[in-house]
C-alpha positions as CSV (number, residue, x, y, z in Angstrom):
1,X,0.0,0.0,0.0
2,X,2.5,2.4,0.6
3,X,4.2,1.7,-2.8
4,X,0.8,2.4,-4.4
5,X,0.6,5.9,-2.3
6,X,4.3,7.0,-3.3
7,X,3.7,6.1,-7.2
8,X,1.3,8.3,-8.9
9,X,-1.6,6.8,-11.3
10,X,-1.4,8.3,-14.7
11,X,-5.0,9.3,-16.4
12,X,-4.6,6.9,-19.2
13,X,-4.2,3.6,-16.4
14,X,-7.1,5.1,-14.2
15,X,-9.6,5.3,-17.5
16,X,-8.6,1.1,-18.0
17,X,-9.1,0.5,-14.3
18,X,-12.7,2.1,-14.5
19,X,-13.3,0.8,-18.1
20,X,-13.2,-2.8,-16.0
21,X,-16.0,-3.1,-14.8
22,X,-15.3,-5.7,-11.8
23,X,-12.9,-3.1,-10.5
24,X,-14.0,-1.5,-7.2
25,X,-12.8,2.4,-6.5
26,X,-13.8,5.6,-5.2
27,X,-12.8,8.5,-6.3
28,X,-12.8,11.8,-3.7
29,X,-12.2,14.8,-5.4
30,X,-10.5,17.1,-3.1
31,X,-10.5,20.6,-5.0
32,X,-11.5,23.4,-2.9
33,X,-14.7,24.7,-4.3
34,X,-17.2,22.5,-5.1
35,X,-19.5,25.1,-6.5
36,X,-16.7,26.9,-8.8
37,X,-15.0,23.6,-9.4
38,X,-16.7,20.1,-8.6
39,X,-20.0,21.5,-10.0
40,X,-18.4,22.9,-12.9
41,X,-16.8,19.6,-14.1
42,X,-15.9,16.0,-12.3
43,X,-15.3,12.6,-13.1
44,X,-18.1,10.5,-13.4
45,X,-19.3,9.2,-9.4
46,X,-16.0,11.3,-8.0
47,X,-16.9,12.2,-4.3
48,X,-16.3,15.7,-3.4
49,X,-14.4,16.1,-0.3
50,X,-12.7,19.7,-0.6
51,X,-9.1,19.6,1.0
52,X,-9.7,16.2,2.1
53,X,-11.7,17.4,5.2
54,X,-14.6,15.1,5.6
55,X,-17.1,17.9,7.0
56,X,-16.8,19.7,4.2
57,X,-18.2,17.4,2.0
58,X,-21.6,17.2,1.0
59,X,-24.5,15.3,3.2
60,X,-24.7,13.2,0.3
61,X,-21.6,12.2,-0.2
62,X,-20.4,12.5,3.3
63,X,-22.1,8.9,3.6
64,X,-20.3,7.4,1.0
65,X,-17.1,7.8,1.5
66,X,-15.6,4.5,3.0
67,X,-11.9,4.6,4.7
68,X,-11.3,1.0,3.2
69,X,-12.2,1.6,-0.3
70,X,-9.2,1.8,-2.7
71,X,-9.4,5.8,-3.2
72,X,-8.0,7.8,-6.1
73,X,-7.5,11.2,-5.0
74,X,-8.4,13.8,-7.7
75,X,-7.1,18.0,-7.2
76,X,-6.5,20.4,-9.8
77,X,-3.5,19.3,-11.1
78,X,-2.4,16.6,-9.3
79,X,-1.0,18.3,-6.4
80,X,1.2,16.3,-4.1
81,X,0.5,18.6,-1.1
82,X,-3.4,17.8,-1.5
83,X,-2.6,14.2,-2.0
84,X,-0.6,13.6,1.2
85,X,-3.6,15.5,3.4
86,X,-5.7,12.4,2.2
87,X,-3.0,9.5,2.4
88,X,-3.7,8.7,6.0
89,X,-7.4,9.0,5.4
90,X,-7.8,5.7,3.1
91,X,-6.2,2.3,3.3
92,X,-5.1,2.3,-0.3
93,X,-5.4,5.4,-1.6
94,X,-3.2,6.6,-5.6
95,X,-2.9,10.0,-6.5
96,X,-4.2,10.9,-10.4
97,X,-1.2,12.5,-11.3
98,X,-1.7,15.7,-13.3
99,X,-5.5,16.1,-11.6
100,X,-8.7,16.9,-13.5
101,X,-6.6,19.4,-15.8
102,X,-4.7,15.9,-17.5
103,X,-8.0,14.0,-17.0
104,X,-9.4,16.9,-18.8
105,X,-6.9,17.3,-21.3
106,X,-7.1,13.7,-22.2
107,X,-10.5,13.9,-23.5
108,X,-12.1,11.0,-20.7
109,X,-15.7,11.3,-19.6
110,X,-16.7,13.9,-17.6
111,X,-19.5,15.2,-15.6
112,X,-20.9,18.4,-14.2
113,X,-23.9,19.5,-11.7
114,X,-24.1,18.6,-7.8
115,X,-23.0,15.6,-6.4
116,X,-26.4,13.1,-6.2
117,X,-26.0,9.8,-4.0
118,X,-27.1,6.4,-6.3
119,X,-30.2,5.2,-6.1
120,X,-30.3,2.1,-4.3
């Protein structure tokens, strides 16, 4: 685990880990403003958790965000500062290395509009 926290995880090999369906992640997207940024543009089911501070994110997804979960932590640009505030939080927990500006910039899905919880 602590390999997989001190290697980052390109876009590219995160778009193939979601692609499989069988795969299990959670994504917490740690940017500061979730109405300026998260609202504005996400990945697809990413959590918002701005700066990694649990309170701060919304009721809805305040519930489903699991410790144990492999996590892929998403900032702005991949920021290794933002990263390590959220290492300790998750038991296996990779860092998207270049943030949603290289997710962006790659072209792979996105989604905008308020974080809504799954219907059961």
């Amino acid at each position: 685990h602590a390999l997989d926290a001190a290697v980052g995880l390109s876009p590219k090999a995160f778009y193939q880990t979601l692609a499989r369906s069988s795969v299990r992640v959670q994504i917490v997207d740690v940017r500061r403003d979730i109405a300026a940024e998260y609202d504005d543009v996400h990945i697809p089911g990413a959590l918002p958790m701005p700066e990694c501070d649990l309170a701060r994110a919304t009721e809805a997804a305040r519930s489903r965000i699991f410790p144990s979960v492999p996590t892929v932590v998403v900032s702005e640009k991949g920021d290794r500062e933002a990263f390590l505030r959220c290492a300790t939080a998750f038991t296996t927990v990779r860092n998207l290395e270049g943030g949603m500006v290289a997710w962006s910039d790659a072209g792979y899905p996105e989604d905008s509009g308020e974080y809504v919880a799954p219907k059961p």
